[in-house]
Backbone as a ProteinNet text record, in pm:
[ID]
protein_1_A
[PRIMARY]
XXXXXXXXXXXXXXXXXXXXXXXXXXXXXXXXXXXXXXXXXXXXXXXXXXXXXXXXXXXXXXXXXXXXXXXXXXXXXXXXXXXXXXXXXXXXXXXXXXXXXXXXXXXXXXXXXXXXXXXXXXXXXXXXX
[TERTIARY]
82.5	0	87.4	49	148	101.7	197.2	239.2	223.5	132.9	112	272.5	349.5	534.9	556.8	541.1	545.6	484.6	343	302.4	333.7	369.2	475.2	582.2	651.5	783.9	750.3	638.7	579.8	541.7	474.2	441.3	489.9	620.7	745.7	827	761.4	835.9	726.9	577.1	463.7	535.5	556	580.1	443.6	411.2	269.8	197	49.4	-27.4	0	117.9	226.2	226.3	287.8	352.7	238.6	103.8	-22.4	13.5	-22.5	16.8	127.8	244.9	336.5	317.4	246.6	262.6	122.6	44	-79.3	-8.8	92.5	184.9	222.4	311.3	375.2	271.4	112.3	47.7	-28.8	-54.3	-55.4	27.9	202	294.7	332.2	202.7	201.1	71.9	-38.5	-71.9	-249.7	-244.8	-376.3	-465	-547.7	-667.1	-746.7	-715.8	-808.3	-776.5	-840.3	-819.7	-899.3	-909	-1050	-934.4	-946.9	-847.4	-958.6	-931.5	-1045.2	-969.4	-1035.3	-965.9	-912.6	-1034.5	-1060.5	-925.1	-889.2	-706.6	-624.3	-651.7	-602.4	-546.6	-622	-582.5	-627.4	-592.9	-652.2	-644.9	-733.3	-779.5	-782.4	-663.2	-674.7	-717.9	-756.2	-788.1	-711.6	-704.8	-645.1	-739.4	-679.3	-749.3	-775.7	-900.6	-956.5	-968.1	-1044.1	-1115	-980.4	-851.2	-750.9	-755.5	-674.8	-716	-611.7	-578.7	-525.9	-514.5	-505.5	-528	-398.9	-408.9	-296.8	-383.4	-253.6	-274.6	-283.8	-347.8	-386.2	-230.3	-261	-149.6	-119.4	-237.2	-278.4	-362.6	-357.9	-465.7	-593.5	-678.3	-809.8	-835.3	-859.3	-965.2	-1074.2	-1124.3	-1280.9	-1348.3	-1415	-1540.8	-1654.7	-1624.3	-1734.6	-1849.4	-2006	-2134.4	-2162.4	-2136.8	-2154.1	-2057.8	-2078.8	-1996.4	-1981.6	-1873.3	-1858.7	-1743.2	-1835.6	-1726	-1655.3	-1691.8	-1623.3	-1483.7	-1506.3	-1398.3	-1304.6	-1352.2	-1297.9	-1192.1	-1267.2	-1226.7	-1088.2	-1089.9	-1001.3	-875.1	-903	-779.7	-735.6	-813.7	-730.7	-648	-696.7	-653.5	-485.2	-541.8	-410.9	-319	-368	-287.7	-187.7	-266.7	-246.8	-124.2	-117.2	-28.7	83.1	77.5	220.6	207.5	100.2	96.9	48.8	76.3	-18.1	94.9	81	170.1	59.5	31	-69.9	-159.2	-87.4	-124.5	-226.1	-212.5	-252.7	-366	-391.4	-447.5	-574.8	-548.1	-626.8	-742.9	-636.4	-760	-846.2	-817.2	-853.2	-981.2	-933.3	-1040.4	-1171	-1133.6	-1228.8	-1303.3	-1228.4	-1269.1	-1412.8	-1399.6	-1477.8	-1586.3	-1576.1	-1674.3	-1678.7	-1568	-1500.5	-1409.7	-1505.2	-1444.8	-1382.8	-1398.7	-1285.2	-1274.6	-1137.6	-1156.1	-1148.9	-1217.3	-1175.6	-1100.5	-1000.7	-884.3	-962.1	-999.3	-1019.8	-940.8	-833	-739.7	-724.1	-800.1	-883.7	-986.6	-1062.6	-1139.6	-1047.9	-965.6	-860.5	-919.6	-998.4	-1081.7	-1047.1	-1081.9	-1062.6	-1193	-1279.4	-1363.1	-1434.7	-1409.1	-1433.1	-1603	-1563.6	-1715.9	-1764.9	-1858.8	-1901.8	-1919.1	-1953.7	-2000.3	-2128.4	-2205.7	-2316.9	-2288.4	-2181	-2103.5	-2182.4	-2216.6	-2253.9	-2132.9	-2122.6	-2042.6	-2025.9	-1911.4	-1888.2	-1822.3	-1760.2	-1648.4	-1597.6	-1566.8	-1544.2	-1413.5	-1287.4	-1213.6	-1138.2	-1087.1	-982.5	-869.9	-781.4	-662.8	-545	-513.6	-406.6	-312.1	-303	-210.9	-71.6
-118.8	0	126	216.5	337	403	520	595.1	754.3	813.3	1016.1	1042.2	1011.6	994.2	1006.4	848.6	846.7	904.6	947	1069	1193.1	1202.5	1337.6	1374.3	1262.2	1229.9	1262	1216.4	1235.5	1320.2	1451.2	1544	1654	1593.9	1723	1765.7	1679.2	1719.3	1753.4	1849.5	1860.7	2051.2	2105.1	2259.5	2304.7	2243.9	2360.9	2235	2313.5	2223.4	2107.3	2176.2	2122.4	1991.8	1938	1800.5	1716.7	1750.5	1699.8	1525.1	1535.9	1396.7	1250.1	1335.1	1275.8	1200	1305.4	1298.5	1172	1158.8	1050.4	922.9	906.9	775.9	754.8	871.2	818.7	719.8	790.5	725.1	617.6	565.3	441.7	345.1	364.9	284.5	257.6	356.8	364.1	269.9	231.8	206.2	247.5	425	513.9	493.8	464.2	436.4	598	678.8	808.6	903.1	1032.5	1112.4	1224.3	1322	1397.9	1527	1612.8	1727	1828.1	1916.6	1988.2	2121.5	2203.8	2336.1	2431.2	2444.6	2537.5	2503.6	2380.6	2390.8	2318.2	2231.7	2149.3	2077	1963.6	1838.1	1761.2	1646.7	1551	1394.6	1330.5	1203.8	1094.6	1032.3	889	806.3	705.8	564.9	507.8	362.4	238.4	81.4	39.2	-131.6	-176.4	-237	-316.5	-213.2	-48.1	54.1	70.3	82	140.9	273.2	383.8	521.2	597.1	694.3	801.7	949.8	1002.4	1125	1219.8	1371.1	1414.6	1522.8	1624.6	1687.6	1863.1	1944.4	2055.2	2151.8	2175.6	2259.6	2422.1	2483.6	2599.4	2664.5	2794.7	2883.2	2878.7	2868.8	2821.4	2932.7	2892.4	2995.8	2954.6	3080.3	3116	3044.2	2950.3	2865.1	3002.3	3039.8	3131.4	3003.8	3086.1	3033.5	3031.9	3121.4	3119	3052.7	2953.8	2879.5	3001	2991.1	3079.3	3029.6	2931.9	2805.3	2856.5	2959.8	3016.8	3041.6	3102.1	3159.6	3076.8	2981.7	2848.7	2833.3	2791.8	2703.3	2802.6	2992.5	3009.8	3012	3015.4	2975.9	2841.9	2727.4	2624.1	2584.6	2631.5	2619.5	2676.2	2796.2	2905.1	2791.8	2724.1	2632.7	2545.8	2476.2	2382.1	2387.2	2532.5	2548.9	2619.4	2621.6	2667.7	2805.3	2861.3	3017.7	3090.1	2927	3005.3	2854.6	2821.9	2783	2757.7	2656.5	2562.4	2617.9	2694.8	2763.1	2911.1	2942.1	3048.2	2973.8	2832.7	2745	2795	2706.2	2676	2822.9	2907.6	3086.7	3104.4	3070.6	3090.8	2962.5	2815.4	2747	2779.6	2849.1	2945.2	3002.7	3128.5	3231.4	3176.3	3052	3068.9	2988.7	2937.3	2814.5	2676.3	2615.8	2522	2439.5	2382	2326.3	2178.5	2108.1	2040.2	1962.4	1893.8	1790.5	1657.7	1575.3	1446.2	1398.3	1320.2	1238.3	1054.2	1004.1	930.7	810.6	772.2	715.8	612.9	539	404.9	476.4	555	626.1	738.6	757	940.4	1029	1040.9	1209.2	1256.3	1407.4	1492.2	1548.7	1552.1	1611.4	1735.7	1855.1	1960.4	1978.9	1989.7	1996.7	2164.8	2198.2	2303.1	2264.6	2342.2	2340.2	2212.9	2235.6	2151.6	2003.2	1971.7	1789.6	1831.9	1961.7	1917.8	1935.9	1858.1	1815.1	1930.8	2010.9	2121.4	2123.8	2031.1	1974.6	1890	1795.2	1681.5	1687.5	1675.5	1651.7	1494.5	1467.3	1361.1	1363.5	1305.9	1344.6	1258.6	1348.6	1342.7	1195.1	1090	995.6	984.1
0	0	0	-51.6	-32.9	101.7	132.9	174.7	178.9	257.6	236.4	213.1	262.5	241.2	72.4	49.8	-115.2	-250.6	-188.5	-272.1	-288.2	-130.3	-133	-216.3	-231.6	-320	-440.4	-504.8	-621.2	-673.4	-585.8	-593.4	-587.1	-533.4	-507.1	-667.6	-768	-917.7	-997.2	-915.8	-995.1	-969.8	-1061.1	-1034.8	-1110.1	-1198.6	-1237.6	-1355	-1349.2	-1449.1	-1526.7	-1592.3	-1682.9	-1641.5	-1538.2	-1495.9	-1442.3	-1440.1	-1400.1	-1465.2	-1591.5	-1619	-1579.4	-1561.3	-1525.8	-1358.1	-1305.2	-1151.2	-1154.1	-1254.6	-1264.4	-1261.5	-1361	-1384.2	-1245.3	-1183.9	-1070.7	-964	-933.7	-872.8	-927.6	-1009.4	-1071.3	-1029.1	-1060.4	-1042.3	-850.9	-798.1	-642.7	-608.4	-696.1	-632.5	-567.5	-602.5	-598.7	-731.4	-653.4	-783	-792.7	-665.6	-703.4	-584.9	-600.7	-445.2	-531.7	-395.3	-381	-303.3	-368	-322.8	-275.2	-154.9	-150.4	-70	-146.1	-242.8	-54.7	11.3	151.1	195.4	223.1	342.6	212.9	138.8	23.7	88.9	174.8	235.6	148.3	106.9	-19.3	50.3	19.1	60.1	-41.4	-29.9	-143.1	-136.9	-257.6	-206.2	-298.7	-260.5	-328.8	-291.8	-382.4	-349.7	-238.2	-238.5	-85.3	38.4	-20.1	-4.4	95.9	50.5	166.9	117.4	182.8	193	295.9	255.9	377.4	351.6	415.3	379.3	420	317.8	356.7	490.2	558.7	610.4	524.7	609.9	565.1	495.3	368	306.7	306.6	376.6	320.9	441.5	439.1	513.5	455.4	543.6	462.8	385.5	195.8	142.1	116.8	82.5	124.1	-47.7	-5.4	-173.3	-172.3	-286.4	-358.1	-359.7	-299.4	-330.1	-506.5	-578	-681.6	-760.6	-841.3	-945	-1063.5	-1123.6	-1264.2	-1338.8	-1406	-1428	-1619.1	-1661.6	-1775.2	-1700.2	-1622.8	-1614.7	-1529.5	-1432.5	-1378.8	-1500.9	-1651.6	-1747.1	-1792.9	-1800.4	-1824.8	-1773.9	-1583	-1493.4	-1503.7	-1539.9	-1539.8	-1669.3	-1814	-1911.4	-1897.4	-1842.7	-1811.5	-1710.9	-1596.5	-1488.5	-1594	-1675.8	-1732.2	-1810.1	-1861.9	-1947.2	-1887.5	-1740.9	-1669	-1615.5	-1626.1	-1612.7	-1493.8	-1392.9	-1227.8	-1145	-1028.8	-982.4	-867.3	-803.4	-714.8	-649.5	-546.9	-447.1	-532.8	-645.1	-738.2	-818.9	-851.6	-842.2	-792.5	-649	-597.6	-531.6	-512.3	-502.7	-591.1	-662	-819.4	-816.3	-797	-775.1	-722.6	-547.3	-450.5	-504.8	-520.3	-661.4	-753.9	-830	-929.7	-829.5	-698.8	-663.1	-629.5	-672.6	-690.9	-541.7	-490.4	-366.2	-364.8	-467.8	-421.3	-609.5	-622.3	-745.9	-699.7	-799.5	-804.3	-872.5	-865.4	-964	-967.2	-1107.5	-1078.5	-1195.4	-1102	-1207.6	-1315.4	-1262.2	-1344.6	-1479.8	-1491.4	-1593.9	-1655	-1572.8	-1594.2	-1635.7	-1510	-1511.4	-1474.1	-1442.6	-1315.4	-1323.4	-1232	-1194.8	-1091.9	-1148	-1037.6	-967	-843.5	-750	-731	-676.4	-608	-492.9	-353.7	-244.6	-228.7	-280.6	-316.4	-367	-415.6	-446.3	-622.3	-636.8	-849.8	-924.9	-999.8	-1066.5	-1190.8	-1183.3	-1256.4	-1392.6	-1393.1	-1494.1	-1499.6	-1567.6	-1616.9	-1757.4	-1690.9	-1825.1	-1825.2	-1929.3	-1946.8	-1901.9	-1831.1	-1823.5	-1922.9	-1967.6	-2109.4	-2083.4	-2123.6	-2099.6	-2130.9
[MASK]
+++++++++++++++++++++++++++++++++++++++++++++++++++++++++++++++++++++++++++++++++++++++++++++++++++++++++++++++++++++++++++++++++

């Protein structure tokens, strides 16, 4: 089973959007079938086979989830993430910002799925293999 340790490791060579993919392989070859990142402290909660699971601890000063979703513009901060032009922590305000309280990674399908406050399902992309 892995390790909050060994994801750490993994995650320590994610500098921006950019390396999203790469850092998917790493948890595959770990082991994570999925995790649920959630945006307010950005503590994230994994799972793996035979419903094992652990969670990280809080990364961040809590920000504040906008009630209102405004997921255009969600789509233009993450496009922008994606392509290197914001850096995690710039991310994730920005997540707040549009509404957006937590994602899902779900590694077996390779989605990512962004939530609102409410658990509706805001977005839905592929993640690039």
């Amino acid at each position: 089973m892995f390790t909050i340790e060994q994801i750490k490791e993994a995650h320590a060579k994610v500098k921006s959007g950019a390396d999203f993919p790469n850092y998917i392989q790493d948890l595959i070859i770990l082991g994570v079938k999925g995790y649920d990142t959630f945006v307010n402290d950005g503590h994230t909660e994994y799972y793996g086979v035979n419903n094992y699971t652990a969670a990280s601890d809080e990364k961040y000063d809590l920000i504040p989830i906008s009630t209102t979703v405004n997921k255009e513009r969600f789509i233009e901060f993450l496009v922008a993430h994606q392509d290197g032009q914001s850096d995690y922590i710039t991310f994730c305000n920005h997540c707040g910002q549009c509404g957006i309280a937590k994602w899902r990674v779900d590694i077996i399908e390779m989605t990512c799925t962004y939530f609102d406050l409410a658990q509706n399902e805001i977005l839905i992309e592929k993640i690039p293999g």
